[in-house]
C-alpha positions in Angstrom: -3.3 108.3 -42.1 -6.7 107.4 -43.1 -7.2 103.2 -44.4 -8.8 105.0 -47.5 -5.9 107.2 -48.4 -4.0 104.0 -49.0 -4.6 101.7 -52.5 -6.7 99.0 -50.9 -9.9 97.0 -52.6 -12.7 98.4 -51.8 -14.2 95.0 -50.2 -10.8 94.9 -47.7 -12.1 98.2 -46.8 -16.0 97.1 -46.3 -14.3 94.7 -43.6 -12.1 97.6 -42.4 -15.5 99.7 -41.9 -17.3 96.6 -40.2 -14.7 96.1 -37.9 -14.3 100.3 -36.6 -10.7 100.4 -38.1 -10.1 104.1 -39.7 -7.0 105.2 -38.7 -3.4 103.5 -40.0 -0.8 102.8 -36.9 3.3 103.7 -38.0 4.3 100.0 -39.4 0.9 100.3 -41.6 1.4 103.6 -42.8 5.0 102.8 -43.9 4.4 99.0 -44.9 1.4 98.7 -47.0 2.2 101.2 -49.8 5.4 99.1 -51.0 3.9 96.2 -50.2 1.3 96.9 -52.5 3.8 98.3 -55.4 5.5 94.8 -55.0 8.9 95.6 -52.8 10.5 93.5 -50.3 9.8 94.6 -46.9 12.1 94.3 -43.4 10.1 96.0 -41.1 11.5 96.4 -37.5 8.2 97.2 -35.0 7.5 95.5 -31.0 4.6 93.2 -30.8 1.5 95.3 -30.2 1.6 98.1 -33.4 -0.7 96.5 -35.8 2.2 94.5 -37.7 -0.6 91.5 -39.1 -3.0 94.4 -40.7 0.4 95.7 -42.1 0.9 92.6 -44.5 -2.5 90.9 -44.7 -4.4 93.9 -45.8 -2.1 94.9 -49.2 -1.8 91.3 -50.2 -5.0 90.5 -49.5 -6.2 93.3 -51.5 -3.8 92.2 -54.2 -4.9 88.6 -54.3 -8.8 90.3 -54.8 -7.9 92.6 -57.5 -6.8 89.3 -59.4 -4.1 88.1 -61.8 -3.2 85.4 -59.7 -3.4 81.4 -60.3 -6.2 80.0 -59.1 -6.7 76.9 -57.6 -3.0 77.5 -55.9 -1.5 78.6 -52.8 -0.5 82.4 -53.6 0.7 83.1 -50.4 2.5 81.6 -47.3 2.7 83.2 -44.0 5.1 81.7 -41.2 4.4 81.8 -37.6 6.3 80.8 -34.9 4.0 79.3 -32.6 0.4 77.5 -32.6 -0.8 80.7 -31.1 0.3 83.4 -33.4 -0.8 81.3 -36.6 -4.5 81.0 -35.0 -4.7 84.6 -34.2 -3.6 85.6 -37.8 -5.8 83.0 -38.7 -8.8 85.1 -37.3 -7.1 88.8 -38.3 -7.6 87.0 -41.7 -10.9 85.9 -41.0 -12.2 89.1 -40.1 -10.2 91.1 -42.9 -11.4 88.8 -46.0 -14.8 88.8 -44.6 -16.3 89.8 -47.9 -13.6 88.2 -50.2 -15.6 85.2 -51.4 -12.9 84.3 -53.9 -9.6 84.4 -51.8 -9.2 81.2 -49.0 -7.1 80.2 -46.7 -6.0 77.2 -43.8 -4.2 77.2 -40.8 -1.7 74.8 -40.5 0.2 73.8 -37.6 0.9 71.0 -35.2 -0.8 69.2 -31.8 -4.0 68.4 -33.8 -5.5 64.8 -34.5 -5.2 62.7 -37.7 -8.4 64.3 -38.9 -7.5 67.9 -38.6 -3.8 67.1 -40.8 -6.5 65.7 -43.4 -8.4 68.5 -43.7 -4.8 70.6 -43.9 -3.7 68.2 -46.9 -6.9 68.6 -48.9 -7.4 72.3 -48.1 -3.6 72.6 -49.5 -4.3 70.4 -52.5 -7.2 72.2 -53.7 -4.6 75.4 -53.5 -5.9 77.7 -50.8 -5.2 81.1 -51.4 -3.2 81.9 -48.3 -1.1 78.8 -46.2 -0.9 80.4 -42.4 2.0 77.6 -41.2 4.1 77.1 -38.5 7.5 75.7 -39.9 7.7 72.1 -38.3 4.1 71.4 -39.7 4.9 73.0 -42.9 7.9 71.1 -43.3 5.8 67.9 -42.4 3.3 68.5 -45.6 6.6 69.3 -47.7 8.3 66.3 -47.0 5.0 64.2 -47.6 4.3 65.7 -51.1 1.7 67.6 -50.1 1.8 70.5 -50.8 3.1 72.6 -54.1 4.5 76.2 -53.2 5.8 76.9 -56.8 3.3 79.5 -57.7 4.0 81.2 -54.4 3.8 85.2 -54.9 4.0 86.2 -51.4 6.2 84.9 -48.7 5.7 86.4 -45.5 7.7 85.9 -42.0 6.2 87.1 -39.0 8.2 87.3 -35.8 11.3 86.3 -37.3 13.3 86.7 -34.9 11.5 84.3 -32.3 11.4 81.7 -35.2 15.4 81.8 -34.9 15.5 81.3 -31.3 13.1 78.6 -31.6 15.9 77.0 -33.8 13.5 77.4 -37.4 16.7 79.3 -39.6 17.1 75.3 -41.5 13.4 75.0 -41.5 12.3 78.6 -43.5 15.6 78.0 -45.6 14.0 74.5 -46.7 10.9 76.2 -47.1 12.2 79.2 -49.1 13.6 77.1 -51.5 10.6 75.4 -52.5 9.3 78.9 -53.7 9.4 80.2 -57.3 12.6 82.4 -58.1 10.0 85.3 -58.6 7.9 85.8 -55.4 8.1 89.0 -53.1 9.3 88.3 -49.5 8.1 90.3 -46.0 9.7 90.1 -43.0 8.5 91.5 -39.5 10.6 91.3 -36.3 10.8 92.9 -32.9 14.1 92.7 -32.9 16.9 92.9 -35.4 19.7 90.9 -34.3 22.8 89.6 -36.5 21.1 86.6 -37.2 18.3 88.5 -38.8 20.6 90.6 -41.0 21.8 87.2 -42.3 18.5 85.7 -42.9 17.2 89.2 -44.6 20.5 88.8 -46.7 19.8 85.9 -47.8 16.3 85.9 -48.7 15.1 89.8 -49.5 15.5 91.5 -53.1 16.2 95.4 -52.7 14.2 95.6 -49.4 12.5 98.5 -48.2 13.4 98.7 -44.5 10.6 99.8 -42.0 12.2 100.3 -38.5 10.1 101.8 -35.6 11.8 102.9 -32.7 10.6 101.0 -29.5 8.0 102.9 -27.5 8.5 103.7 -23.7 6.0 101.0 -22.0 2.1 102.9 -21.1 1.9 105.5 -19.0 -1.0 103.2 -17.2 1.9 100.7 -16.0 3.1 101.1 -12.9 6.7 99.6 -12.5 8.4 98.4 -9.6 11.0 96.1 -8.3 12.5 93.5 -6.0 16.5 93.7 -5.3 16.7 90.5 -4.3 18.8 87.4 -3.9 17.4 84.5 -6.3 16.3 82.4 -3.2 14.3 85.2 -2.0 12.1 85.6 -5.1 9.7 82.8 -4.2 9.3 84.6 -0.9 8.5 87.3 -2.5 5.9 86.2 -4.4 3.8 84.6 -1.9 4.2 87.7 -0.2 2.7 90.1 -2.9 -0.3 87.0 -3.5 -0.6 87.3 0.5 -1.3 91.0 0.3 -3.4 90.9 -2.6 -5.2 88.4 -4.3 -3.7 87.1 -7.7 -6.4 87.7 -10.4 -5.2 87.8 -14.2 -1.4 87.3 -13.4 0.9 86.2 -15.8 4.6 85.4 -14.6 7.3 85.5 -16.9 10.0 82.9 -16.2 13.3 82.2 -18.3 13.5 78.5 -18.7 10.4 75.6 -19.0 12.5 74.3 -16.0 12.0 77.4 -14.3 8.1 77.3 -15.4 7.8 74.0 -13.9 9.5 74.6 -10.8 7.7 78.2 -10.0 4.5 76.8 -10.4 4.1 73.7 -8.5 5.9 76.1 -5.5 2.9 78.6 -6.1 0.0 75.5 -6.2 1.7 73.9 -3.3 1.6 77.7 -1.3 -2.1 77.6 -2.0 -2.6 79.4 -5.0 -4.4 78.9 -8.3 -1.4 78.5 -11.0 -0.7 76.3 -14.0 2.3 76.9 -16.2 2.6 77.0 -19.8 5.7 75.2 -21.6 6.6 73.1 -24.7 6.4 70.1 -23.3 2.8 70.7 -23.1 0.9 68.7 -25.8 -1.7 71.3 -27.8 -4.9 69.9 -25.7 -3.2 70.8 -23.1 -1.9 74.4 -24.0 -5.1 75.3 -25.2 -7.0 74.0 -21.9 -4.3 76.2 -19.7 -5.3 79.3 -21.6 -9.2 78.7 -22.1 -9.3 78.0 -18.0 -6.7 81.1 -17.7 -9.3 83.4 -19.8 -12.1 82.2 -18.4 -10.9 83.0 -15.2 -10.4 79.6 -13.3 -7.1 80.0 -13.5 -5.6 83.3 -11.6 -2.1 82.9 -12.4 0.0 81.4 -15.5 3.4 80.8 -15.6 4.9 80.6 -18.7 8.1 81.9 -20.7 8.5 84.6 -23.5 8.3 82.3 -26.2 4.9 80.2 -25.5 3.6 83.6 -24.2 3.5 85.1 -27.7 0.7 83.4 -28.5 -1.3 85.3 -25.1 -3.6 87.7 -26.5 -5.9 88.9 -23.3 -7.0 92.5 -23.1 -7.3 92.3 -18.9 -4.2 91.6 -17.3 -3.8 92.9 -14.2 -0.4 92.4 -13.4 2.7 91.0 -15.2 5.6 90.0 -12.6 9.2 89.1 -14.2 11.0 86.2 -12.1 13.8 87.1 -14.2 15.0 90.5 -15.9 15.1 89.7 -19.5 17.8 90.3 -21.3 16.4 92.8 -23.8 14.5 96.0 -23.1 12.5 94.9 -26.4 11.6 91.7 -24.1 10.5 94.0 -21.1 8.5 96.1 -22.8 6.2 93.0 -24.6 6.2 91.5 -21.4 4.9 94.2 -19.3 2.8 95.4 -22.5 0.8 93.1 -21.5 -1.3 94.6 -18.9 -2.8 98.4 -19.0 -4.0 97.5 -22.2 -6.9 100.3 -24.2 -6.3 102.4 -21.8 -6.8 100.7 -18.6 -4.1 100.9 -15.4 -1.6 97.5 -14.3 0.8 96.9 -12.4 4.7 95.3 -13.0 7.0 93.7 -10.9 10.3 92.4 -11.3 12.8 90.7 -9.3 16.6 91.5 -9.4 19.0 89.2 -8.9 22.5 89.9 -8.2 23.4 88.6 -11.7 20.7 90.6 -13.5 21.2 93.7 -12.2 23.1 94.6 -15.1 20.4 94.2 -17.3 18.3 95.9 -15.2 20.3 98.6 -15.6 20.2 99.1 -19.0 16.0 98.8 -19.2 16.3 101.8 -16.8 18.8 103.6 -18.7 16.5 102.9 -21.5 13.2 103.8 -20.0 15.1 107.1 -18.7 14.2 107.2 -15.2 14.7 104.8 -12.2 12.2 101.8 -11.8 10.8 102.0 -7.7 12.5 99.8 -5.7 10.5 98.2 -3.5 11.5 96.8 0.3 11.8 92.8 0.4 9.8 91.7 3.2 11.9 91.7 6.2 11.6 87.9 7.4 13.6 87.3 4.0 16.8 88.3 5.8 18.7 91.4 4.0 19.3 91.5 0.2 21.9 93.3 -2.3 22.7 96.4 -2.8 22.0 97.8 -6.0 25.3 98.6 -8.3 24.0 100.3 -11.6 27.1 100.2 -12.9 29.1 97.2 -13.2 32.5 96.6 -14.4 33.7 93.3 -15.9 37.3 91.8 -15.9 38.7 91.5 -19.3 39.2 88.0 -20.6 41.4 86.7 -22.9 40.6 85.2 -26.1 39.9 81.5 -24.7 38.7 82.6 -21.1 39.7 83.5 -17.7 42.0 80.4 -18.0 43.5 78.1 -20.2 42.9 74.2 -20.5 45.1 73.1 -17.0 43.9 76.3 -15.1 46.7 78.5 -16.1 45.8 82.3 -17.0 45.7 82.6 -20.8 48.1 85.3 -22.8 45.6 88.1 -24.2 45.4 87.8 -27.5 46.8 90.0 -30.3 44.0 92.3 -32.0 44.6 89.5 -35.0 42.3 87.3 -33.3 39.4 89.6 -32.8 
């Protein structure tokens, strides 16, 4: 579908012109028509399909056409990370381009007393559009200041990484603060029960969007390690040792694990830095500008600071540890072959993640390459697709002294 078939201001689509955008993607063709009529949305789409066009470009169309309180923040949006809030931040900038009467502020945390000045006052002279993350919004909330009670549009993006980054109490808070009338969007990659309960609680009648997950680009190509998790460094060095690391991100479960991996890569020689949450903001945003800039040829870093990575030139994306969720795998690896180009994947299989291995290649419908661990790293595991797991009783394999429990009666499932 064409952007002009759709109901947007004609100055939204100026910017849409200016920027070479003509043809909707699936969560925009399905998205901004009810958003514009004023429904709920739950949309359901992987990271990568356009989902910030899908819910800036109605509502900022909406706030153009007029009829909304000026000198008031009309619309929040909440972002899980630093990251995601600035890159909205500059979707926004480029898509309001010729929208002199609509604003809008970035708010979110590691900045100096100055910047968290500049928040309050932008928020106090009512900005048209808040971009927040919850911790900071919270912050101005609790301080006075800030008034969302002319709030129109409430928007979550990436809801489901806000929940596993513990925010549930947070967007309640927030959501409360909101007039009883305002129309609430929600995107997520995934739709876990938690995000049933959340949609429960705060969507009217929504109109549910849901994209099926796309098989991961044909430019990709996928391999893996069957491995034993002591062999995986070993591994590594031996792929850098081959080839040299340039634009490769490595994918770790744990900060710990982040931290570990990539003082063991510096100390084999090797330009790494790894990117967690104990990082301060200076220092996140140094680790990316010397990653992009290319001093940096590897970054460590897990799924949830790695939302915020937005570089087009990855080369290859290696997986110290099989995520859990094909959704997971296929962001991850998403990353590289990007606009057409080719990239490479790698991911090593431990004895306890084969399972879920298993299922991204039941998923993907074909089998993944398995590639030979080096030979000086000993032998390795055989590869069991399927896997069959004892039954357990209610309480466990055993009871509070060791002894085997009684299975429980179907009463207690």
């Amino acid at each position: 579908m064409d952007f002009y078939d759709l109901d947007l201001n004609d100055l939204v689509l100026d910017a849409l012109d200016d920027m070479n955008f003509t043809e909707t993607t699936p969560i925009q063709e399905h998205s901004i028509p009810p958003i514009l009529e004023g429904r709920d949305i739950l949309g359901i789409a992987q990271t990568g399909t356009g989902k910030t066009a899908a819910y800036l470009l109605p509502v900022l169309s909406l706030l153009q056409d007029g009829g909304y309180p000026k000198d008031a923040i009309n619309c929040v949006i909440m972002s899980p990370t630093r990251e995601l809030a600035q890159q909205i931040d500059q979707a926004m900038q480029g898509f309001s381009y010729y929208l002199d009467n609509v604003s809008s502020i970035a708010v979110y945390g590691g900045n100096d007393g100055v910047r968290y000045e500049q928040e309050k006052r932008s928020m106090q002279n009512g900005a048209d559009v808040v971009i927040a993350t919850p911790g900071r919004l919270i912050s101005h909330i609790t301080l006075g200041n800030i008034d969302l009670s002319k709030v129109s549009f409430f928007i979550l993006d990436e809801a489901d990484r806000m929940l596993d980054m513990g925010f549930c109490d947070d967007i309640l808070q927030i959501a409360k603060q909101l007039p009883q009338k305002h129309q609430t969007i929600m995107f997520s990659a995934t739709m876990p029960n938690d995000i049933l309960q959340l949609a429960h609680q705060l969507l009217r009648n929504p109109v549910e969007v849901k994209l099926s997950l796309s098989k991961p680009a044909d430019g990709i190509s996928q391999g893996a390690f069957i491995c034993y998790e002591t062999q995986k460094l070993g591994i590594i060095k031996a792929l850098f040792k081959e080839r040299k690391p340039e634009r490769v991100i490595i994918f770790t479960s744990s900060k710990i694990k982040t931290k570990d991996l990539s003082i063991s890569i510096i100390r084999a020689g090797f330009n790494a830095r790894a990117m967690h949450s104990d990082l301060d903001q200076s220092e996140r945003d140094n680790v990316m500008y010397q990653f992009r800039s290319g001093k940096i040829d590897i970054l460590v870093a897990t799924d949830i600071v790695a939302r915020g990575i937005d570089i087009d030139d990855i080369q290859m994306v290696i997986n110290y540890d099989v995520p859990q969720d094909k959704e997971d795998y296929v962001h991850r690896i998403g990353r590289t072959a990007r606009a057409g180009k080719n990239g490479r994947s790698i991911t090593l299989v431990s004895e306890k993640d084969q399972q879920y291995f298993a299922r991204i290649e039941k998923f993907l419908g074909k089998d993944v390459e398995k590639l030979p661990v080096p030979t000086e790293l000993g032998e390795c595991p055989a590869y069991k697709k399927e896997h069959k797991t004892k039954k357990k009783g209610y309480y466990g394999k055993t009871g509070k002294y060791g002894r085997k429990t009684k299975k429980k009666t179907d009463s207690h499932k």
